[in-house]
C-alpha positions as a Markdown table, in Angstrom:
| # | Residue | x | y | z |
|---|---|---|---|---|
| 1 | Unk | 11.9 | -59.7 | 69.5 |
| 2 | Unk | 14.8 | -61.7 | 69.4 |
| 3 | Unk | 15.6 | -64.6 | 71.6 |
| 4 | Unk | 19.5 | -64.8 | 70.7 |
| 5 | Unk | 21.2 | -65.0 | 74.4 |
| 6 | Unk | 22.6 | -61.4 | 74.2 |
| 7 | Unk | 19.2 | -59.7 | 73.6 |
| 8 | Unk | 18.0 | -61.2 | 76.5 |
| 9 | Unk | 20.6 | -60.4 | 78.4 |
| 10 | Unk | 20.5 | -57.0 | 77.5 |
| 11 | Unk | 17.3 | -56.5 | 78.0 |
| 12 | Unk | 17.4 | -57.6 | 82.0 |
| 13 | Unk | 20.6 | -55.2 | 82.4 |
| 14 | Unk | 19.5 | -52.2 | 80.5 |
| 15 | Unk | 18.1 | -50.8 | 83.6 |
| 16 | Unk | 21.4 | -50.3 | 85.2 |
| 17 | Unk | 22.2 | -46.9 | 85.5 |
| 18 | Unk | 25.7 | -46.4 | 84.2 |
| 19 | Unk | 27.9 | -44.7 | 87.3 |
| 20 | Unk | 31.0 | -43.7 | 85.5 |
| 21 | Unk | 31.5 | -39.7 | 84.1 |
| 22 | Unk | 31.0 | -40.0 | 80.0 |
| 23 | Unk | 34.6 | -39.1 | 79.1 |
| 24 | Unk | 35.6 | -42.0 | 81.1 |
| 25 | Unk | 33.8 | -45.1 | 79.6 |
| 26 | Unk | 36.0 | -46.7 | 77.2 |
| 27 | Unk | 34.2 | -50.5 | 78.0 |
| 28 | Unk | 30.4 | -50.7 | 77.6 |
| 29 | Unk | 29.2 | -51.7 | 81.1 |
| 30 | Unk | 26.7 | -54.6 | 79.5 |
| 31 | Unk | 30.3 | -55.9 | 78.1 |
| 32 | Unk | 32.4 | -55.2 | 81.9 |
| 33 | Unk | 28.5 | -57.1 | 83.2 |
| 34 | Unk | 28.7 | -60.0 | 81.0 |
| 35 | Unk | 32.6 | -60.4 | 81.5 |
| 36 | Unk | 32.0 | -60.6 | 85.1 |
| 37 | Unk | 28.9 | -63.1 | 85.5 |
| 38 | Unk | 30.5 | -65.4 | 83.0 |
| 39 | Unk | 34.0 | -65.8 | 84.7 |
| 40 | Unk | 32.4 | -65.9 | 88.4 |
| 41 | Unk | 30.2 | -68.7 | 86.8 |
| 42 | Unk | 33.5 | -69.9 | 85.8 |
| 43 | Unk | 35.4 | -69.5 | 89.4 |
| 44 | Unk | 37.1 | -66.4 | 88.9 |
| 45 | Unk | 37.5 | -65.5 | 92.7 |
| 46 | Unk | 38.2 | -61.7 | 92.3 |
| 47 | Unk | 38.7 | -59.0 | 89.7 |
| 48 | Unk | 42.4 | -60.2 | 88.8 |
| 49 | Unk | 40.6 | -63.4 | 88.0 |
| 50 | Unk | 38.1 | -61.8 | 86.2 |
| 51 | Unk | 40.6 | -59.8 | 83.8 |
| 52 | Unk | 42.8 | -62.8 | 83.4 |
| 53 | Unk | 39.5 | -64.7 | 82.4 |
| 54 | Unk | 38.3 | -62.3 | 80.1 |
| 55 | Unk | 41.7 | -62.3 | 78.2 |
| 56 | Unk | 41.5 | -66.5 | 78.1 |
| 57 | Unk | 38.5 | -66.5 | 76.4 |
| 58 | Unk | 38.5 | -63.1 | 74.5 |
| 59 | Unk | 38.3 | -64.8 | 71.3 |
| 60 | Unk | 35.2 | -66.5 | 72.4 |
| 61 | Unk | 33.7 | -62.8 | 73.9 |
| 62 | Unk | 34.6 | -60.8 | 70.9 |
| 63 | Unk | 31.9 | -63.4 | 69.0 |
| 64 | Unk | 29.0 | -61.9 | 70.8 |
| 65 | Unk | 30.1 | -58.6 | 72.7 |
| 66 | Unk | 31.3 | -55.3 | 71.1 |
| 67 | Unk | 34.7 | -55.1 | 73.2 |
| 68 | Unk | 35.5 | -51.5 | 71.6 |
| 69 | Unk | 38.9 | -51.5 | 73.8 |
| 70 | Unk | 39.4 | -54.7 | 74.4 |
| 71 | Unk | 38.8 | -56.9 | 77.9 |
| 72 | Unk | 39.1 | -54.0 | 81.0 |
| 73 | Unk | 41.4 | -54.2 | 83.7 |
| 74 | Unk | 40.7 | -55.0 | 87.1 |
| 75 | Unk | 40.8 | -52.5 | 88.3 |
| 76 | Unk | 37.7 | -51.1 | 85.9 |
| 77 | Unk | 36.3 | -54.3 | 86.9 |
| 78 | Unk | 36.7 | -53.0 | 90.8 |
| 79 | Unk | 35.8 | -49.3 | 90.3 |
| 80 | Unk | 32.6 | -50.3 | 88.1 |
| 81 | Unk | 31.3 | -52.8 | 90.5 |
| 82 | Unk | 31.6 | -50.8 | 93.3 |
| 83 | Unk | 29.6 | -47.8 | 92.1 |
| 84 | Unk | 26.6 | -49.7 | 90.5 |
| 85 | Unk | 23.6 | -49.8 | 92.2 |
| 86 | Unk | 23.5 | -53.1 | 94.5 |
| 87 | Unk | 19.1 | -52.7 | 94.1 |
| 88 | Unk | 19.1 | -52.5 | 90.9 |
| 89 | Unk | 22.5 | -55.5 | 90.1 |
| 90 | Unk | 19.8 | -57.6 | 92.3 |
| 91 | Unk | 16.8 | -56.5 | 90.4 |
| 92 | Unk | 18.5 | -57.8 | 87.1 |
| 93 | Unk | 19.3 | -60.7 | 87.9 |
């Protein structure tokens, strides 16, 4: 197994349960995840802050994340966060 960041990463978030309807996903959640924990390490206070973070550094996020529509909005960001699991966010981490 591979000890390259992202692997590990995935591998403590692949038990989230996805909470959005199939036709709707156009961001992977590990990408919408990884977004978030990296610009709340950063002081994002708030999805706004989040998006506007993502879209600083998506040069740098596009190096190790698939980003198939680009960085989500905030309000993904919102609507994802509030239906995931809170158990299982915890359980990753």
């Amino acid at each position: 197994m591979s000890n390259k960041p992202l692997t590990v990463l995935e591998k403590h978030f692949a038990q989230l349960t996805n909470p959005r309807v199939e036709r709707t996903r156009e961001h992977k959640l590990l990408d919408i995840v990884i977004l978030a924990i990296c610009a709340v390490i950063c002081g994002a206070d708030g999805w706004t802050e989040v998006e506007e973070f993502g879209r600083a550094k998506a040069a740098w996020f596009r190096t190790f994340l698939e980003l198939p529509n680009g960085i989500p909005s905030h309000d993904t960001f919102g609507r994802v966060f509030a239906r995931l699991n809170p158990t299982s966010l915890k359980r990753a981490f």
